[in-house]
N, C-alpha and C positions, 0 to 999 in steps of 0.2 A: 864417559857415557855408559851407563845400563843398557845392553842392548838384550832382545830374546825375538823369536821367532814365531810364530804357528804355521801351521802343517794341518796336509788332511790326506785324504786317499790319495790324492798327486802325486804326493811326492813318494810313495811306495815305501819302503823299511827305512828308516832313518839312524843310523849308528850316533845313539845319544850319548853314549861317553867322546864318542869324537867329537859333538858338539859341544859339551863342557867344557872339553880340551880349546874351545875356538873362545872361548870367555865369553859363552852365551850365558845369562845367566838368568832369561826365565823362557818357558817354553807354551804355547797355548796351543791345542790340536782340538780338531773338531770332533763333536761327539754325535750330534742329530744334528736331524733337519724334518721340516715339518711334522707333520703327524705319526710317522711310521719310520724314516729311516735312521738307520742305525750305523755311524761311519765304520766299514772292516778294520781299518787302520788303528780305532780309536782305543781298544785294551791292551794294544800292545805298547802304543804310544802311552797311553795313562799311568802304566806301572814303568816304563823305559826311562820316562822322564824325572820321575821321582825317584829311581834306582842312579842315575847320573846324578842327582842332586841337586838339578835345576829346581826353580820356583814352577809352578806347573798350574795351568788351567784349562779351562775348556768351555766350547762355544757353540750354542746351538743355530742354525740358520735358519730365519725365520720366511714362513711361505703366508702372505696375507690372505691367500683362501681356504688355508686351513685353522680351525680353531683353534686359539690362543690356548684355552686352559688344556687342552688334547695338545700341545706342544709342549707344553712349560712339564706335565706329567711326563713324557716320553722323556723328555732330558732328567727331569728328577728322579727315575727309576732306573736311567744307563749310569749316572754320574754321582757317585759317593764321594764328597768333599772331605778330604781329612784336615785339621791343622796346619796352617802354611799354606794352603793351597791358595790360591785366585777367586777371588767372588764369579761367582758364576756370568758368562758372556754373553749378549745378545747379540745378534748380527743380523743388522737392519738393512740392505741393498736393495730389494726387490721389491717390487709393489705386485707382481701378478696383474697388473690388470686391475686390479680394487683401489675404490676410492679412498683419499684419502684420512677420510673422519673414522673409517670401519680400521682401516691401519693403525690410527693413532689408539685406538679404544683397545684394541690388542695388542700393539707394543704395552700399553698400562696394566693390562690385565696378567701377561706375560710375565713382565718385572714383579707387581704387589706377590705371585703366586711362589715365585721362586726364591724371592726375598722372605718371604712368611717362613716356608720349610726349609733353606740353607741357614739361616739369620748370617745373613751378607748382603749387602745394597749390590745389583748386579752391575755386570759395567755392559753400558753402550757400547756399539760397533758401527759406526758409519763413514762415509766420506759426504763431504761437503756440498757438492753439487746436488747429490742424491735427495741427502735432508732436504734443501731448500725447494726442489720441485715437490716433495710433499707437504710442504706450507712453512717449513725452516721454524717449525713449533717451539714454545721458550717453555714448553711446560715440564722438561724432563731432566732438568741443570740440575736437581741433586745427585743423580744417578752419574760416577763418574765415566768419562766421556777416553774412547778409543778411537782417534781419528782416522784416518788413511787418507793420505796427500800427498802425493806425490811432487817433489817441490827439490828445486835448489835452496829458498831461502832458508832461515837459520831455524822455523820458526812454521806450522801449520795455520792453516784457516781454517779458522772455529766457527761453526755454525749454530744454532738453534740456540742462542745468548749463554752460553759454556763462556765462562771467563777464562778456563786453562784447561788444559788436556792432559791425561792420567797415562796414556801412553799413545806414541804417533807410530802408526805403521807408512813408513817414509818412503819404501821398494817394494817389490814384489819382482824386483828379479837380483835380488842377492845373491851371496855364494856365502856358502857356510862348509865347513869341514864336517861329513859326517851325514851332508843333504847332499842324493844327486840330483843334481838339476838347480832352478833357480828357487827361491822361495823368499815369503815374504818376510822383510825384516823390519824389526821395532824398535824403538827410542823407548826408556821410561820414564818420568818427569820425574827425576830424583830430588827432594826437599831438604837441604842445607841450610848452613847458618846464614841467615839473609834474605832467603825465600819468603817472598812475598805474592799469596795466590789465593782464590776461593779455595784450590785443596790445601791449601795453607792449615785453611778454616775447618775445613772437613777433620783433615788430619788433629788439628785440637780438641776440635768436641769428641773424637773417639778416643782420645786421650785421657779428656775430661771424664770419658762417661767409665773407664776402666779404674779411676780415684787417684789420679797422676793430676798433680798439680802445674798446669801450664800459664798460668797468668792472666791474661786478657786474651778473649776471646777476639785476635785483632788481625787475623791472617797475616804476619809478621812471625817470621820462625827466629823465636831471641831464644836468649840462655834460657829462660824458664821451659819453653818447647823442648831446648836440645837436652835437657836435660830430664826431662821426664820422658823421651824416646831414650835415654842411655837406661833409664830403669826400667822399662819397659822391657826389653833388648836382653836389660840381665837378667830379668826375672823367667824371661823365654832359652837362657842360654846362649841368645846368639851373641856377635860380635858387638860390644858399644861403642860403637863410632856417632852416635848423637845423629843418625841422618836419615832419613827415609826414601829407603831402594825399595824395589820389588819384593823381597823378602819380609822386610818388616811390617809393610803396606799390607800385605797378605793376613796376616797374625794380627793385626791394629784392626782390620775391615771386619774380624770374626768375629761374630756379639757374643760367641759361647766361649772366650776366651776372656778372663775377668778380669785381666792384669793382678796387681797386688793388694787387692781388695780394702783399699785406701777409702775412707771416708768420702761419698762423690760427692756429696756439697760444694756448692761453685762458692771461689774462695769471696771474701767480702771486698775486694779490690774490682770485681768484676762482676758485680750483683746489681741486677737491671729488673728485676722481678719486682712488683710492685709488693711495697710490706706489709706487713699484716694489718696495718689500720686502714688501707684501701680496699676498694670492691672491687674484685677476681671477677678476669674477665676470662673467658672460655677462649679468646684469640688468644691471648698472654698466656694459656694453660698450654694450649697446644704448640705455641713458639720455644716454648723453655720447658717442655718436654724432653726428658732424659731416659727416660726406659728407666726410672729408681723404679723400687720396689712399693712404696708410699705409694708414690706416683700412682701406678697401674690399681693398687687398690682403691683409692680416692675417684678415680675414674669409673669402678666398676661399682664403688656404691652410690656412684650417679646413677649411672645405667640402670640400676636395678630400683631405685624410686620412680623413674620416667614410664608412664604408660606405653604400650606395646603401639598406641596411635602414634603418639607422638615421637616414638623412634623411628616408625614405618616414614614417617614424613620426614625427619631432619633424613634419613637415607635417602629418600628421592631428589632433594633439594642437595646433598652432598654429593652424590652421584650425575645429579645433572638431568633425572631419567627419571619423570612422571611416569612409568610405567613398572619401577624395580619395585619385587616383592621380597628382594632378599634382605637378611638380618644383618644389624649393625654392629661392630662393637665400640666403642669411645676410645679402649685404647687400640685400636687399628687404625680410627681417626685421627688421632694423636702421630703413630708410629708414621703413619703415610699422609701427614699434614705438608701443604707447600707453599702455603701464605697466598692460594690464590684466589679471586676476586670471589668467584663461586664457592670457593669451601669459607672463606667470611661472611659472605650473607648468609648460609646454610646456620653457623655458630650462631651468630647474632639473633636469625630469627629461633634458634634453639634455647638460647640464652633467656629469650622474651618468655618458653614455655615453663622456667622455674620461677619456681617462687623462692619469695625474700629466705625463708627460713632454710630451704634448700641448700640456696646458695651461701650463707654464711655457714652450714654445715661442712660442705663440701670445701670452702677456704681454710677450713681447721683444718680440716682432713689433710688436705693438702699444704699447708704449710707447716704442720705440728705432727709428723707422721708418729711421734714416741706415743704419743694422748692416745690413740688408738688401736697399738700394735697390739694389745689386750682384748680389746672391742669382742663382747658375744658377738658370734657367726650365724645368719641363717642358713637351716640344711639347703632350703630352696634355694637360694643367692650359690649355696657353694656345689651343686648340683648343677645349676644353669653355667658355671665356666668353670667346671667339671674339663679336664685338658687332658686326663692320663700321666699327669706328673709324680713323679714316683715319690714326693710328699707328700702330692693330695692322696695315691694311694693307700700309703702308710697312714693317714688320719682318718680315712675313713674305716679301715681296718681296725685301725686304733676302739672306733666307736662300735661298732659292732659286737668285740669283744668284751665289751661292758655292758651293753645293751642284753635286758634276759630274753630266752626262750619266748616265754609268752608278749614280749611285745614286739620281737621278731617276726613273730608270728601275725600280732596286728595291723603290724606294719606292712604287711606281706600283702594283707586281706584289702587292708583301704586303698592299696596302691595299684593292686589287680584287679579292681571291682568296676 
């Protein structure tokens, strides 16, 4: 068994080489909590733990009467993620006193926010009783699932329709060498030959999306899985034992980690995509959505034909919220797609606002990504998701310096007028 720990101010100096020495082998400490605090504990533990050479993360605790995005900022300005580290934690116990719909809209707001600037799906934090007196909601099963249960059986109670759980905190009156006092301790759901689970599933597609060939996307961890985690594994240095612990979880969960930049075409053993003599459907886009590089631009030269109405509206109808005036993007849509009832009818009635010629546009685009990697650019299009990337910088740099004086100049004039 995987076992590791978290900590907070309780438990006061924690001697984490004594803790390696006990075969802990990943450590979670808290960093925030609501709007303002900042755990004492939390920089000594953050560098401590990763100096012992534990797997190491960290978890903010969530207050429902303090704003969401003023939470998710406060953790994202205390906590630098390096390589290897833990996707970032939520820790959902509390209601405050607030209803439950204002709760679930902020748990969401939370996660989309910190997922965006880490690129790591964050993990859940909850016990099971708690969830279910807040409505036991099914709508958060992609985000893997940190239980706490305290239990003799072999085996925790999963709540909110979570088919398996990413790591169980079983105690919270452990004994660990190196912690005085009691603290909490954790199980990790380590994936072997045989492993059969939704993170089964998980762990493939991010497999898949790093250009590692695992076979059928079938939550069954066979040769083809153990064996694209052993390349995986060596291509990071670490150990290849074919198996997914905490460590390699950690590195596999990081989108800024590319593995070995293997062709990501899903192999033809395992191609469910409708072919190219069928009509492309905006559900089917967003299902078999991979974060390729194709991908995101064929979504962004939707976006930028679609009238500024008509995305005002699929966003209200996406969001749920007749009243949101905020901007949309298709591949954010995409990226934080859940197959739910409401983001289907949002697609479908979006789908109705293209027209035919559009949409066979947009199926080239997206099944033929070579036909267009040439494609003239508009400045406007490349202005509007304009990101700060130090490619786009360098091109647009690029253009200026061939661009003369006097039209520098004109340019200057029509843009400031």
């Amino acid at each position: 068994m995987v076992r590791g720990i978290d900590v907070s101010d309780y438990q006061g100096t924690v001697n984490w080489p004594a803790v390696a020495r006990a075969g802990i082998e990943f450590a979670v400490t808290k960093a925030t909590e609501g709007g303002t605090f900042v755990a004492d504990s939390f920089t000594r533990n953050w560098s401590g733990i990763r100096s012992a050479g534990l797997v190491r993360g960290a978890y903010h605790f969530y207050r429902p009467r303090t704003d969401a995005l003023a939470q998710a900022n406060l953790f994202l300005n205390i906590v630098k993620l390096q390589p290897g580290d833990l996707p970032p934690v939520l820790d959902i116990e509390s209601d405050d006193g607030v209803e439950p719909e204002r709760i679930r809209a902020g748990i969401r707001s939370w996660l989309v926010r910190v997922e965006e600037v880490t690129q790591r799906r964050p993990i859940l934090y909850t016990y099971p009783s708690f969830w279910e007196r807040l409505g036991n909601w099914q709508d958060f099963t992609d985000y893997p699932l940190w239980v706490a249960h305290y239990t003799t059986a072999e085996r925790p109670w999963i709540p909110g329709g979570w088919r398996t759980w990413a790591m169980w905190q079983f105690t919270d009156s452990g004994t660990v060498s190196g912690v005085t006092g009691p603290v909490d301790v954790n199980s990790f759901n380590v994936i072997r030959a045989g492993s059969q689970s939704m993170m089964v599933v998980q762990v493939q597609r991010f497999l898949r999306a790093k250009g590692y060939d695992i076979g059928a996307l079938d939550g069954v961890f066979g040769l083809k899985s153990q064996e694209a985690t052993r390349q995986f594994q060596m291509a990071l240095g670490l150990t290849a034992t074919g198996e997914i612990t905490s460590r390699t979880w950690a590195y596999l969960l990081d989108a800024t980690i590319t593995g070995n930049g293997k062709d990501l075409k899903p192999p033809e053993s395992d191609k469910t995509m409708p072919t190219p003599t069928d009509e492309i459907k905006l559900i089917d886009v967003m299902k078999f959505y991979q974060d390729l590089p194709h991908q995101a631009q064929a979504l962004s030269w939707l976006q930028s034909r679609l009238e500024g109405g008509v995305l005002q509206e699929f966003a209200r109808r996406w969001r749920n919220d007749s009243s949101s005036t905020a901007a949309i993007q298709l591949v954010d849509v995409a990226k934080f797609y859940r197959n739910l009832a409401s983001q289907n009818q949002a697609l479908q009635w979006l789908e109705g606002q293209v027209s035919s010629g559009m949409k066979q546009e947009f199926a080239q685009r997206w099944r033929s990504p070579q036909q267009f990697r040439e494609a003239p650019i508009v400045l406007a299009n490349a202005a509007q998701y304009y990101q700060g990337m130090s490619h786009q910088k360098q091109a647009w740099q690029w253009l200026q310096e061939r661009l003369s004086h006097e039209d520098l100049a004109e340019f200057a004039r029509l843009w400031r007028q």
